[in-house]
Every structure is written in C-alpha cells, then in structure tokens.
N, C-alpha and C positions, 0 to 999 in steps of 0.2 A: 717315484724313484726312477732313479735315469736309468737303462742299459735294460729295463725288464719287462717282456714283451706280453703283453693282454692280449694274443688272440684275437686282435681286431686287423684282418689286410688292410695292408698302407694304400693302396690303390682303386678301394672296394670308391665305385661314380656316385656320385651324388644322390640320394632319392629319391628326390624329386625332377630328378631332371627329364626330359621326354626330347629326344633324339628328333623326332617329327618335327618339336614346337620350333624349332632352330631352319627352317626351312620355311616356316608360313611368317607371312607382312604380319607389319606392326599391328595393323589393321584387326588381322583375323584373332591374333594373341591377344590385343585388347576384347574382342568381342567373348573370347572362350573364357575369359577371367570378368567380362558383366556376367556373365552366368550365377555367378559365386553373388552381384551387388545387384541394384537396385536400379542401375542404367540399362534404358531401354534403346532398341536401335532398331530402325523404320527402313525398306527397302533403298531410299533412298541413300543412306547413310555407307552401302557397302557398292555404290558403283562403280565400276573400274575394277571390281576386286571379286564379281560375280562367280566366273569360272572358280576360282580359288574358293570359293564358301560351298557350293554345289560339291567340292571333294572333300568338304571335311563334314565328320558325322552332327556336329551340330548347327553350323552353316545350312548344312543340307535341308535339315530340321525346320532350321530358321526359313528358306525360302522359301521351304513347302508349305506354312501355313500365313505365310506373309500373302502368296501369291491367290490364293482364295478368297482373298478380299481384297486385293491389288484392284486401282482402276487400269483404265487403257494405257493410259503414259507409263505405269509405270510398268506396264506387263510387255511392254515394248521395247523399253529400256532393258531388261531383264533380259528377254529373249533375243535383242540385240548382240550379249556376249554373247549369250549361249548357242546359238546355231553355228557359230566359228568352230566352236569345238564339241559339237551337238554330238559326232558317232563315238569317242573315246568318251565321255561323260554318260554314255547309253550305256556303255560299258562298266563303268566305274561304280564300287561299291555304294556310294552312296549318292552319287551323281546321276542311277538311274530314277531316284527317287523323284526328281525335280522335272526329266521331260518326263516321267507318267503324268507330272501335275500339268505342264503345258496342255497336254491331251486333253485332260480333263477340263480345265479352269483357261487355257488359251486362247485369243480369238481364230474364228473359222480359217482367218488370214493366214496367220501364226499355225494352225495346224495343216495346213496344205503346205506349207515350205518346210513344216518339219518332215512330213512324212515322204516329200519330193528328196529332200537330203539322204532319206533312210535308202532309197530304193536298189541304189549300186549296193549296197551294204546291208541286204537281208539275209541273206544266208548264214555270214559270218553273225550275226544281230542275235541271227532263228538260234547257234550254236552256242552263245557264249550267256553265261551264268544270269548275269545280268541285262542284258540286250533280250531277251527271250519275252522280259517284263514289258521291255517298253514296245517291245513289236503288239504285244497282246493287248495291250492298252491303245496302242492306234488301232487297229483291227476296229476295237470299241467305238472310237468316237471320230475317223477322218470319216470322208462322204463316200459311199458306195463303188463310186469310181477310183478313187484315188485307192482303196482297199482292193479293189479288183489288180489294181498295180500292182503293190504287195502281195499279194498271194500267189499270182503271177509266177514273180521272182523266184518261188521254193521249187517249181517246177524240179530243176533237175535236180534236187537233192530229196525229195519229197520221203522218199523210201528210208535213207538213213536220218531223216529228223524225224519218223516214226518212231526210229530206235534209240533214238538219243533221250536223254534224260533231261534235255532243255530243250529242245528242239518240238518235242511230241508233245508239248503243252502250247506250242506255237502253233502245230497243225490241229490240234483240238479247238482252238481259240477261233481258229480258220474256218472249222466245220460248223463251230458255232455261227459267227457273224457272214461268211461269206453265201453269194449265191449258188447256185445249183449248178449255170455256164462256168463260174469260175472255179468249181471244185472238182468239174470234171477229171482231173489228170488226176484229182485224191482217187476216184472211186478207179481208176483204170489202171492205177498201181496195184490196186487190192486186189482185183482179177485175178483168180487162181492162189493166191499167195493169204487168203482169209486164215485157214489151217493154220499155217506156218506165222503169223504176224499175231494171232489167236494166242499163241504159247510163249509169246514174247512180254518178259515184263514191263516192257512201256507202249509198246503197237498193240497191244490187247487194249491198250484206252480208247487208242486211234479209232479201232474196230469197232469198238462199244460206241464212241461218237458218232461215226460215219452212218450208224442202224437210226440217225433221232428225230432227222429231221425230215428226209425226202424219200417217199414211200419207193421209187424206182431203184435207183438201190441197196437201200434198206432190203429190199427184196433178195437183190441179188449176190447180199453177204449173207443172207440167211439158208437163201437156199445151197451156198458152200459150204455154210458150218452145221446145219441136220446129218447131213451122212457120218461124223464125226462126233456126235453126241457124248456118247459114250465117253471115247477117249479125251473129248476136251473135260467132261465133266470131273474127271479125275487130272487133270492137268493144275500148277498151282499157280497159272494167270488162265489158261481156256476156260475153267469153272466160269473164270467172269462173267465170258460171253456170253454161255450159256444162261445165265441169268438175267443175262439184258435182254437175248431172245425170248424168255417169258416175259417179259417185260413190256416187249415193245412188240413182239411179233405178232401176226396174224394168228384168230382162232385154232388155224390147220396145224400153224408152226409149234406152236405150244401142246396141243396134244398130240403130236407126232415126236414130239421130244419126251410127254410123261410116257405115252406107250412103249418109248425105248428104256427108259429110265424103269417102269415096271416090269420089261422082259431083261434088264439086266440085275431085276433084284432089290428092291428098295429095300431090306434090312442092311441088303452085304453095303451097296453102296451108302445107306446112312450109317454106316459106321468109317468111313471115308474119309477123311480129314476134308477133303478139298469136293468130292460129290457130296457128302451129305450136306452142303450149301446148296448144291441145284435140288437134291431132295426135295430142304424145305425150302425152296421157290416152286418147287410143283405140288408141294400145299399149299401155298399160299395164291396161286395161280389158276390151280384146275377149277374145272367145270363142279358142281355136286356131284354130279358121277364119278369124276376121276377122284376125287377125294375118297369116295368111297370105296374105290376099288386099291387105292394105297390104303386105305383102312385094312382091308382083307387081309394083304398079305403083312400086314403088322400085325395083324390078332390070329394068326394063322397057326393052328399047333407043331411044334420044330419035332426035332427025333428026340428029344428029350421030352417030351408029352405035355410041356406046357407052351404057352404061346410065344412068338418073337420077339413081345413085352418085356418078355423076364430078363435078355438080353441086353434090347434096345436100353433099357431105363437106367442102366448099371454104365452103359457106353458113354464113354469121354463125349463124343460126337452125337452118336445117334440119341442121346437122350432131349437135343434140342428139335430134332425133328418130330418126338412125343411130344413138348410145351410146342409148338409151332400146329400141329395138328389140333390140340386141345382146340385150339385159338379159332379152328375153323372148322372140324368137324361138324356135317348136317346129320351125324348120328351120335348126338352128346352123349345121351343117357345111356347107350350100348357101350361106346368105347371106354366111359369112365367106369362101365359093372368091368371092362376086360381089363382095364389098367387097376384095379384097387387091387387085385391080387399078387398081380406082379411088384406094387411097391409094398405089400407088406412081405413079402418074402425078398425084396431089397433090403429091406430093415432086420428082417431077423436074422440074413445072413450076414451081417454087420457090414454093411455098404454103407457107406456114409459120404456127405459133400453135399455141396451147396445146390447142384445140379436136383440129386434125389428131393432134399427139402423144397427146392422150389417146385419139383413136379407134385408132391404131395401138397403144398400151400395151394396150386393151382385146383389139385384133384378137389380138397376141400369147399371151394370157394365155387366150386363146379356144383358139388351136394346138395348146398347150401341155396344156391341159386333156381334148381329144378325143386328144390324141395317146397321153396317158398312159390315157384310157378306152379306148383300143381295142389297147394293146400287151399281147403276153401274158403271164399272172403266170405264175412262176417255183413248178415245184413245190417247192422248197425251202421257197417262203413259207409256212406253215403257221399258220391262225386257231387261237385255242384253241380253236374251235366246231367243228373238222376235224372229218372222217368218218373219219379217217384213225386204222388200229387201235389198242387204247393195251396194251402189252407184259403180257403176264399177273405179276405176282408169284410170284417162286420163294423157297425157303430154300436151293434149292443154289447153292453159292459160285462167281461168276464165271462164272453159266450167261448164255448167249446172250442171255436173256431181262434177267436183272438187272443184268449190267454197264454201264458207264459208255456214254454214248453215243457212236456213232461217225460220224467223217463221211467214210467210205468208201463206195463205190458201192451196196459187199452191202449196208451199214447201211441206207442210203436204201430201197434195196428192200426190206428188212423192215419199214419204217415205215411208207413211201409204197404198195407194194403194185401189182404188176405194170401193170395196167393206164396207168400214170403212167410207165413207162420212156421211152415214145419224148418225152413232152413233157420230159422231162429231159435225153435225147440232146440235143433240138432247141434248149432252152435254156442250154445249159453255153456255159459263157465269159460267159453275160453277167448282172451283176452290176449292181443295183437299187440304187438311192440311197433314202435313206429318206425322203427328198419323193417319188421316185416310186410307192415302197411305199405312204407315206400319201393317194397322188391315185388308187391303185390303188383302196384300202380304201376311198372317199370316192365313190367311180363306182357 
C-alpha cells in the first residue's frame, strides 16, 4: 500500500558493505573472497602488492606461514618491499606479525639490514604497542653485536621504559639476551632507585629480571631491597620482589628476610593479602629450621587459649600458608595432631568453603599416609630384592626343594626362615589391600 511507512529507515547502508574493502587493490579483495573458495595463492602471486597484504589481518596471516617454507628468492622478494616501509609496518597491527617472522625465518643477510633500519628508531619501536614485539624478537635472533647496537639506543630513555607498559617488556627481553658490558647503564639506573621502581607496577618486573642472571648485581639489588622487607612485603607489586629474592638470593639473603618476616609476625602477616605471598615463599624456601620455627609461632597458644590455627584456617589468606606448610613441614605428624583440632572446631562453628575442605582433604591424606608408614609389613610380602633364601635346584622328582609352592605354615618357614615366625604369628589375619602395599613400598 502506497503512502504507509514500515519502520524501515530509507537511508539505513548496505550490510554487507565494509568501508575498508573500497580502499584495498583488486588483488587483495580477490584474495579475502578465496578464503570463502577453493583457490589457492602462492607468495609469488601477490608481488608488488606485499606491503598491502602485511596490513591486512589475513594477508598478514597468509605471509606468515608462507614465509616458513619460502625458499631464498622468494624471501628476498618479499623483504624487498618490506624494508621500504619496514618501521610503520613494525608498528602496524598486523604488519608486526610479518617482521617477527623475518627474525625468525629471514636470512642472516636480511636480518642485519633489518635490524640496521631499526636502530634510529628504538625508542619510539621500545614505546609503541606493536614495535615493542618486533624489537624483542630481534634482541632474539640478530648477532650479539648488532644487539649490543639496539640495546645501546634505550640508553637515555632506560628509566621511563621501565615504567611503561610496552617499553618494560623490551628492557626485560634486553636483560634476558644481552651482555653483562652492555647492560651496564640498566644496572646503574637502579642504583638507589630498587625501593621505589620495587613498588612500581611494571619496573617491579625490570627488578625481578635484572636479580637472574649476573651474580654482581644481582647482589647489589638485593642488598637495597633487605632493609625494606617488611614494607615491600606488604606492597601490591614489592611482594614480588620479595619473592624472587627467595628465589634467587643467596643463603644469608633469604634467612635474613624469614628472620624479618618472623619478628614481624607470620600469623598477622599471613593474613596479608599481599605478604602472606612472601609468607608462603618462606615456607616453601627456608632451611628445616626455619620452617620450624614458622611452625612455632603458628601452633603457638593466642589470648584466646587456643592456638593461631584456629584463626589462620578460617583466613581468606592465611589458610594457604597452612596448605603451603602441610606441603613441607619436617614435623608432619606434630603439626597435623595441632591442626585436626582447629578444623574441627572450623566446622562446628559453621565455616565453610573450599579453602577449609581442602585443608581437611589435605589433613586426611596426611593420616592416611603416616598411618600406612608406620603399620607393620606382613612377612608374606616379599620384594624380589628379598634376603630371603631361594630353594636350591634338584633333579629329584617332587623333592621338598622343587615342588610347587606351598602356602602352608611349614612352606613359609622354609622360605621365610625362623627368625620371621613370631612377626607371622603377630600378623596372621590381617590382610593388605594393595594400596596399602603400595604406600608401604612408597615410605
């Protein structure tokens, strides 16, 4: 009916149409519409049109797995265009994809002129989204010198690519691959500044990296961030470091960090959001001494008359520095008699969550396991590795010695051998499941 309007806008664009496609060669539109058929297209087929395919997400696609089993001519041709327009393509959403692959899959040739291209152009590379990839990927694979160039270049920006959010994956990539001469100006930014770059959410990486490789200053970041223990440990990027310093530090450095960590409290701080992370890295780190001295003040009776147990277990936080403990306690059989009590008075005060179930699954499996270490094996059980005599070989028929075995009393005594009768008395009737056999063998 004429004159009567359906609620459909007269101006509403086509649906299919794509604003993009009206800018790219016939070329690349015919390639994005084989996707859909059965036509196949070989590196050769998009020459001249290189740079343009590298900026589109399926071109991009296409060269990167072309180029992996590209021979020489054709990786020549390729890299041909691309070094023309090599620093806006590092840049480019999908165009960094294609020089990571050079890196990788280019020749030695090809990657010495890419990385010569890069070099006016690091900083801004180190800074921007996509260039960040491709700097970290040469780091990877140019020759030690021509890396010593690059790394060079961050000099004077060294301090704010710590802090950046693309940058500080470049100087990490740097700490990784580069030498010890050419990181100097990393480690001589740090100087003084470990503290403060410590509490920083992306220079706390820097920091953690800079501790991995070279013991001299590995040294000399540790011993700025001990006098700060405390405060980093409660920090919610300095925790980290702290954790890498058990990790990585020296004997001294690591028990001068539980000793602070234990005169500032392991309950109060395992209830921490952010220390009771360093907590349980100083379970999982200390000496058997030190374990058991964080043992102490976890079983330790509070002003409430029962132990720190009954608190810790119930804690958002502090209940994984109890499963972290279990895990390594050299006084099992004590800390599980101090912890049964605390979880059942978790449970009867109606505590519930996954935290309690699993400290109880763990307590369980804890029982179960000393229970079976300490019950006695059954002289019947016999290892092939027995002591236990092995029958001499006769030719006379049905002699004592070569018939079939028996499982009569006498038999056992001729195999097992006198001294073993009374643990046989003592054991009879009882009968071994072969999980207990195998927790037996396992002990």
């Amino acid at each position: 009916m004429h004159g009567v309007y359906n609620g459909a806008p007269h101006n509403r664009p086509l649906r299919n149409y794509d604003a993009a496609d009206a800018r790219r060669s016939a070329l690349l539109r015919d390639f994005r519409m084989s996707q859909k058929t059965s036509k196949r297209y070989e590196l050769r087929d998009i020459y001249n049109h290189v740079v343009e395919f590298c900026g589109d997400q399926h071109g991009s696609r296409f060269i990167q797995e072309k180029l992996e089993r590209a021979n020489s001519d054709e990786k020549e041709r390729i890299f041909g265009e691309i070094i023309r327009e090599a620093i806006p393509l590092m840049k480019d959403t999908f165009g960094n994809y294609v020089l990571q692959k050079i890196f990788e899959h280019g020749t030695l040739s090809q990657k010495q002129r890419l990385a010569e291209t890069m070099e006016d152009s690091m900083v801004s590379l180190t800074f921007d989204q996509y260039g960040c990839r491709v700097v970290q990927k040469a780091f990877e694979y140019v020759l030690s010198d021509q890396r010593s160039a690059l790394i060079r270049q961050l000099e004077p920006q060294v301090l704010s690519a710590m802090k950046d959010q693309h940058g500080n994956h470049v100087i990490q990539k740097a700490l990784e691959f580069g030498d010890q001469d050419d990181l100097e100006f990393v480690f001589r930014s740090l100087r003084g500044k470990v503290r403060e770059l410590a509490c920083h959410a992306t220079a706390c990486r820097v920091v953690q990296k800079a501790m991995d490789r070279f013991t001299e200053p590995r040294n000399a970041i540790i011993d700025e961030v001990l006098p700060h223990t405390l405060a980093l440990a409660n920090d919610k990027y300095g925790n980290y470091v702290i954790q890498h310093v058990l990790e990585m530090g020296r004997p001294e450095d690591k028990t001068r960090i539980i000793d602070m960590v234990l005169g500032g409290s392991i309950v109060h701080l395992s209830k921490q959001k952010f220390a009771s992370n360093v907590v349980e890295k100083c379970v999982m780190n200390g000496t058997p001494e030190e374990k058991l001295k964080i043992e102490t003040q976890m079983t330790a009776t509070g002003p409430d008359g029962n132990s720190f147990l009954y608190s810790m277990i119930v804690d958002q936080y502090a209940n994984y520095v109890i499963q972290k403990h279990m895990a390594v306690t050299p006084n099992e059989q004590a800390f599980s008699a101090a912890l049964r009590p605390a979880l059942q008075w978790a449970r009867n005060s109606g505590y519930s969550g996954k935290h309690v179930d699993t400290i109880g699954h763990l307590l369980e499996e804890t029982s179960q396991r000393l229970d079976a270490s300490t019950a006695p094996t059954s002289p019947l059980q016999l290892d092939v590795g027995s002591a236990a005599p092995t029958p001499n070989l006769t030719m006379e028929p049905n002699s004592p010695s070569s018939s079939p075995p028996s499982t009569t009393e006498s038999a056992v005594d001729d195999v097992v051998g006198e001294p073993l009768k009374a643990q046989l008395a003592a054991a009879s009737g009882r009968r071994l499941s072969p999980e207990v056999r195998l927790a037996e063998d396992d002990s």
